[in-house]
Every structure is written in C-alpha cells, then in structure tokens.
C-alpha positions in Angstrom: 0.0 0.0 0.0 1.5 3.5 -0.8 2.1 4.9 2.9 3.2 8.2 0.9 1.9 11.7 3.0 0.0 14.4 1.5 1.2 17.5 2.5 -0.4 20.3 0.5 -3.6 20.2 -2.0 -4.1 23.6 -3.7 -6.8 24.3 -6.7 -5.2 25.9 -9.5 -6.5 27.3 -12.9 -5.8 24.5 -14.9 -3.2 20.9 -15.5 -0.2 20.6 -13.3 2.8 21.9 -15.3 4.6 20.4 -18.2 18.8 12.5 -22.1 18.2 9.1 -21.0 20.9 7.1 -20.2 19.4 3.8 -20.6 15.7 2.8 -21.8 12.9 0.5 -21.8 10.1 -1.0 -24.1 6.8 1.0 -24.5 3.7 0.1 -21.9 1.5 2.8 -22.8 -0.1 6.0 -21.0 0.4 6.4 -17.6 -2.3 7.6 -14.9 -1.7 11.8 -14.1 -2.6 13.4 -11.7 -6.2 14.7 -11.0 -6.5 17.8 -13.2 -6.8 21.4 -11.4 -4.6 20.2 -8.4 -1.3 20.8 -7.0 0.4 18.0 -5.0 2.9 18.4 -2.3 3.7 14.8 -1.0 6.7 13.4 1.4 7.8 10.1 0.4 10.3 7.8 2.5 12.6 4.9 1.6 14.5 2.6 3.3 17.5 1.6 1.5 18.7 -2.1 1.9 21.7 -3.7 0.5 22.4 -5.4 -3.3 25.8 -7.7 -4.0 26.1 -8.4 -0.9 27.4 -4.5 -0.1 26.5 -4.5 3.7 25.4 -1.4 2.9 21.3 0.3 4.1 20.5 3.4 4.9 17.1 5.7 4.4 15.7 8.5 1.7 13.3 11.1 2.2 11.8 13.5 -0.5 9.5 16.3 -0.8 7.9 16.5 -4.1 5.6 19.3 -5.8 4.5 19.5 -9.1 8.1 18.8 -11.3 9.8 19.7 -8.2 11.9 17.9 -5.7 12.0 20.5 -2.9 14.1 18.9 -1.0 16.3 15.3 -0.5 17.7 13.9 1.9 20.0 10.3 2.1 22.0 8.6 5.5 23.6 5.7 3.9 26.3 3.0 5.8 28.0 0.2 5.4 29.2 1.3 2.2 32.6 0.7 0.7 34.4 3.3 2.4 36.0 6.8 1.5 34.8 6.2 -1.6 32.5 8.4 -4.8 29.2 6.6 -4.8 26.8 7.4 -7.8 23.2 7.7 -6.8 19.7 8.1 -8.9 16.0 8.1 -9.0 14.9 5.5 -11.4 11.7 5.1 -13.0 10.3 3.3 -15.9 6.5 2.8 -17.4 7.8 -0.6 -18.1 9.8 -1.7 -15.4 8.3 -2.8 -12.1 9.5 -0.1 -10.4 11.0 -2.2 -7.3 14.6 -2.9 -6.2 16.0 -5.8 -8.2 16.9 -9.2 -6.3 19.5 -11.8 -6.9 17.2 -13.8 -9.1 18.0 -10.8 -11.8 21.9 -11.2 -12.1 23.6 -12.2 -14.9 27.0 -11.2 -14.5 29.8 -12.9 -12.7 32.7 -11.9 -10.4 35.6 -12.7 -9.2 37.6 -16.5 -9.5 34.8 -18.6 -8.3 32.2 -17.2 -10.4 30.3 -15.3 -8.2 26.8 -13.9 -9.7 26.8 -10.3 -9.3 24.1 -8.1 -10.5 25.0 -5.0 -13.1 23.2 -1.6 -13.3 22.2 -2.8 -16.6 20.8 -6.1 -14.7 18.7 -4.1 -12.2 16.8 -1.9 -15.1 14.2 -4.4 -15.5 13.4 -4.2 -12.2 13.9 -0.3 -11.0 13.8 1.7 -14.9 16.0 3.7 -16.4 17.6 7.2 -14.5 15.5 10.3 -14.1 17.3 12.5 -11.6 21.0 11.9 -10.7 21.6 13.2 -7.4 24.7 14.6 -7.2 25.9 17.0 -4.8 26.4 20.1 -7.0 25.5 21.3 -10.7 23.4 18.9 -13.3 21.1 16.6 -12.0 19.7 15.2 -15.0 20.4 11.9 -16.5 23.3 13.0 -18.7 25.6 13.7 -15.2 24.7 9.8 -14.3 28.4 9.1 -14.6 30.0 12.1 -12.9 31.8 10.7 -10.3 33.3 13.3 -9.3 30.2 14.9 -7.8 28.4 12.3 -6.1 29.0 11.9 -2.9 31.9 10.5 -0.4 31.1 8.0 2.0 33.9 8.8 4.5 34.4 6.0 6.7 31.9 4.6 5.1 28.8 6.5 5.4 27.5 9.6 4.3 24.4 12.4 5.3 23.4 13.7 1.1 20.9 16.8 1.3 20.1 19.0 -1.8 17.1 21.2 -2.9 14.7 22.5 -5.4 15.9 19.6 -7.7 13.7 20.0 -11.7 12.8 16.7 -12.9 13.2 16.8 -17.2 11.8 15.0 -20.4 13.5 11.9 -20.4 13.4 9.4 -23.8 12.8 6.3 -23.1 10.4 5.9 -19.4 8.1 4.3 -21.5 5.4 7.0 -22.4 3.2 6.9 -25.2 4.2 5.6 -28.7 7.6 7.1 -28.8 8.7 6.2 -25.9 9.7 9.5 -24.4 8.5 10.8 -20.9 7.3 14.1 -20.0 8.5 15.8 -16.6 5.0 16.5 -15.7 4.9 12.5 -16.3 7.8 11.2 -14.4 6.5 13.6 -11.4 2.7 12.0 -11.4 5.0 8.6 -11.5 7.3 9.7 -8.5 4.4 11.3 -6.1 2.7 7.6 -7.2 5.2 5.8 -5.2 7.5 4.8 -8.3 10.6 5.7 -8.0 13.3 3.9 -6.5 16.6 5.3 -5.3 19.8 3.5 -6.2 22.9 3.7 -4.5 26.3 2.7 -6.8 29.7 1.4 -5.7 30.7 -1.9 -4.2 34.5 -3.0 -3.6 34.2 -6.6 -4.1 38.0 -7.2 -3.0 38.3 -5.0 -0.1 40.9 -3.5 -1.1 39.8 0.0 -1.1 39.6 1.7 -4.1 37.6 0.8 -7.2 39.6 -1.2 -9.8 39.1 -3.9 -12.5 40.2 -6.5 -10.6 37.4 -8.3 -9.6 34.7 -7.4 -11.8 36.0 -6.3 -15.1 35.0 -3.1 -16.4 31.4 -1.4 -16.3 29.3 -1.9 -19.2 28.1 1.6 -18.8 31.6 3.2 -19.9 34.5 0.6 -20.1 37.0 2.7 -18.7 35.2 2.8 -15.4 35.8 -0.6 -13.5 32.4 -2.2 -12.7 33.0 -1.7 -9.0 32.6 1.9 -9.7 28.7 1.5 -11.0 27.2 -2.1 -10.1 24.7 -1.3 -6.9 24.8 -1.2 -3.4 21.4 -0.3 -2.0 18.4 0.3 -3.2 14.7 1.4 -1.9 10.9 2.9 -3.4 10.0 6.0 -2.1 6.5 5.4 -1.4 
C-alpha cells in the first residue's frame, strides 16, 4: 500500500505543469494526476543492501509539481572513503521495485560469483530520471559524474540538496515514442514509483575501485564495474 503523505492540496487554474541514459520498451499512457490540483507529498525509503554491499540506509523526499523540494539520504556500510553514484529511477515498463539476486547475470571474481550489473537491475527499477549529485546537473546525462556524487567517508554519508527540476526523459516508456514528459515522471514519482539507487561496491576490499574483480562497467568501459554495479536500493512510497 502507498504509505506516501500528503502535504499540501491547492486548486489551480488549470493541469499541473509540463537524455536518458538507458531505456525500456513502451507500456503505454500512464495515470496523471487529478487535473486542477497541485500536490505536495513526502515520500520515504529505506534503503537495503544489493551484491552483498552490507550497505542500508534511508531517503526522504519532498515532491511538488516537477519539483523535488528537497532530498535527503544517510547511507552505511558502504565501501568506504569512496565516490558513490546515486539516482531516481523510473520506468512505465519496469516494475519499479529494487532488483533481487534472481536478476543477475553477471559474474565476479575467480569462483564465479553472480553479481548483479546496473544494466541487470533496469528491469526491475527503470531507467535514470534524476541523478543526485551533490552540486551542478542533476539530470540523467551527469549519471556518470563521479566526481560529484557523494563521499562516503568511513563509510557513510548524510546527502541533502534542494529544489531539484525533474526533465523529459526518452525512453520511461510514455506513449508511442517512448519519451516521458516531466510532468509525467513527477505524477509517476508522487505515485510511489521511484526507486533510489545507491552505486559502488568494492568486491575485493581492497579500497579503491579497480578492475580486478569485476572487469570493467558496461556503462563506460574505462570505469571498473566496482565503480557502477549497486549497493542499496529502496521505493519512495
């Protein structure tokens, strides 16, 4: 059951207002909110841990209209002093859930070890629609910018930003074309479907990211796949 909090509800004089790195098959129109109203709604995640990361932690989000207000993440147990990518991800087609073992396909390490990719997980939690990073861009085309995510020092980290714009992203799934409106992936994220994804995992505890264990990302092959698989994931709902 969505457990997500209305805040505000305002009449207004008409509809609510209104690149991808990855995408997903068409699944036609989705729901929108009722027309004439503006929605102001806190939604809350708890973050739990993928490959095995020991990492968990919890997200909270205000959302109006297109607007993230404001975002807050506590994350632990992650693989320390470290950059760790982190998104909103949403698809019409996916199931808009954190992935589970079930979904890997790739392998690590000597023995073989199933390991699940970002590309494995897309199924399961869509493609990116904000990247929260601590300063500048926040669209889907800074979804690689390590150098402004943020630092888990010691481990952990406490990620706040505001007044975040969600954007048109190709590919969520929308309509015939396959291209999603703001004003779409907003209705979708008040709706309780996005998911936050937290990115980093030092398989080899070794501590730094390298090529080692995993091989090289299959989102840009000169970033090792340490750098990008997942480490938690949770639904704001």
């Amino acid at each position: 059951m969505n457990q997500r909090r209305l805040i505000v509800t305002a009449t207004t004089a008409g509809l609510l207002g209104g690149s991808m790195l990855l995408g997903l098959p068409v699944a036609g129109a989705h729901p929108s909110s009722p027309p004439g109203q503006e929605k102001t709604v806190q939604l809350d995640a708890s973050l739990h841990e993928l490959n095995g990361s020991g990492a968990s932690g919890t997200a909270s989000a205000v959302v109006r209209n297109q607007l993230i207000r404001s975002i807050e993440v506590e994350a632990h147990g992650l693989s320390p002093d470290a950059p760790h990518a982190m998104h909103i991800h949403y698809g019409d087609d996916a199931r808009n859930e954190c992935p589970t073992a079930a979904d890997a396909t790739n392998t690590r390490g000597e023995d073989d070890m199933l390991r699940l990719s970002t590309a494995d997980g897309l199924p399961a939690y869509g493609p990116i629609v904000v990247s929260l990073t601590t300063t500048g861009d926040t669209g889907p085309a800074s979804a690689l910018a390590v150098s402004r995510f943020p630092v888990s020092m010691g481990g952990s980290f406490d990620y706040a930003r505001k007044n975040i714009e969600f954007t048109d992203v190709a590919g969520t799934g929308y309509g015939a074309g396959g291209s999603g409106t703001a004003k779409q992936i907003a209705d979708a994220i008040r709706d309780g479907e996005g998911v936050v994804v937290i990115h980093g995992v030092d398989y080899n505890d070794n501590g730094r990211y390298d090529f080692e264990s995993a091989g090289a990302s299959e989102l840009d092959p000169s970033l090792p796949a340490e750098a990008t698989d997942p480490a938690a994931c949770g639904v704001l709902r």
